[in-house]
C-alpha positions as CSV (number, residue, x, y, z in Angstrom):
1,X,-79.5,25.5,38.6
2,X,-82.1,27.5,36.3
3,X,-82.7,26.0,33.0
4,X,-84.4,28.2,30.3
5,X,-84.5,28.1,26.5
6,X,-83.3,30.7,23.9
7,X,-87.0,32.8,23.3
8,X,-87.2,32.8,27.2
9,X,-83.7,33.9,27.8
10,X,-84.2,36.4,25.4
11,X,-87.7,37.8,26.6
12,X,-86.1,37.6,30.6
13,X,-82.4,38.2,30.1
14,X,-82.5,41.2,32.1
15,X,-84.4,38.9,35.1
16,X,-81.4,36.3,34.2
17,X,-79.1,38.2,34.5
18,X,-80.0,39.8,38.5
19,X,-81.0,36.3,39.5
20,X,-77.4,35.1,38.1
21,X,-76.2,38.3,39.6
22,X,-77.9,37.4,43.3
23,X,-77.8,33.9,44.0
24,X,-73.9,33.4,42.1
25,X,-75.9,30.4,40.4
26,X,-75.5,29.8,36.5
27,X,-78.7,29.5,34.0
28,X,-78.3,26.7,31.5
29,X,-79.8,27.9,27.9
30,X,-81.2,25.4,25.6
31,X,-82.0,25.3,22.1
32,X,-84.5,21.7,21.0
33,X,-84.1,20.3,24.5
34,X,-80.4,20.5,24.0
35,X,-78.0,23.0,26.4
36,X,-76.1,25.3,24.2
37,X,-75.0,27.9,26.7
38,X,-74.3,29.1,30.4
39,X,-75.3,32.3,31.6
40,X,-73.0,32.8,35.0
41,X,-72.0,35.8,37.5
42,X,-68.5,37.6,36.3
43,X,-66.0,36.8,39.0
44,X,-63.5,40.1,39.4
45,X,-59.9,39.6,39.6
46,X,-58.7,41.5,42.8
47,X,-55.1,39.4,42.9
48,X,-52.2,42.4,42.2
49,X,-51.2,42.5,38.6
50,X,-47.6,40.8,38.0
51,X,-45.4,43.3,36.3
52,X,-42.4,41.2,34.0
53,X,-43.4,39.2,31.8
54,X,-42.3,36.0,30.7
55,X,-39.0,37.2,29.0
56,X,-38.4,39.0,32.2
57,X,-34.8,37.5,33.4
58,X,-34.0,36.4,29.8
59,X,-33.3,39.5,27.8
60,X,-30.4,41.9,28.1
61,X,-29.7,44.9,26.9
62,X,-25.7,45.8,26.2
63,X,-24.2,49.0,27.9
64,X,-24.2,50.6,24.4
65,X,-27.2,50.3,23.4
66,X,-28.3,54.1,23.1
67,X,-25.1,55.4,21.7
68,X,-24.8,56.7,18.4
69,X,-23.3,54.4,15.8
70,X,-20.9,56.9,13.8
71,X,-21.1,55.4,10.3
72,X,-25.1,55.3,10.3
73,X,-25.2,59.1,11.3
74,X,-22.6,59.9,8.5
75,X,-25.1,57.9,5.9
76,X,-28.4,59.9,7.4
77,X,-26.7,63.5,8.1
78,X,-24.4,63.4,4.9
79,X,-26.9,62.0,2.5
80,X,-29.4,63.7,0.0
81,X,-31.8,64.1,2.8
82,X,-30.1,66.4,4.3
83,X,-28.0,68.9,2.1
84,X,-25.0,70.7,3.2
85,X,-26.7,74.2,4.4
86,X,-23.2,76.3,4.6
């Protein structure tokens, strides 16, 4: 494991970052002799995405959901908004 401190990281990052990148090994950054950060290789997730959720199985919707509730239209259709046209 490569150990570097912040003014070299920051000249090199670019060679950091390909030597991270080839050998899969992280590069410790310092700051006064102390280690403050980890440069390390991104590891891709190739596992299938889970479609769901967590409230899959827990939430139901009732048979009459999408129908029309007849006094709310009345109070939108037959208000002020919309004026009798005839």
């Amino acid at each position: 494991m490569q150990i570097t401190n912040i003014s070299e990281a920051k000249a090199s990052l670019s060679h950091l970052i390909k030597t991270v990148q080839e050998t899969g090994e992280p590069v410790i950054i310092g700051k006064a002799g102390e280690p403050v950060a980890v440069l390390s290789a991104y590891k891709k997730d190739t596992s299938p995405r889970q479609l769901g959720g967590s409230w899959e199985g827990k939430v139901k919707i009732s048979a009459d959901f999408d129908e029309i509730d007849k006094e709310i239209s009345d109070s939108f259709y037959n208000s002020s908004l919309f004026p009798d046209m005839s």
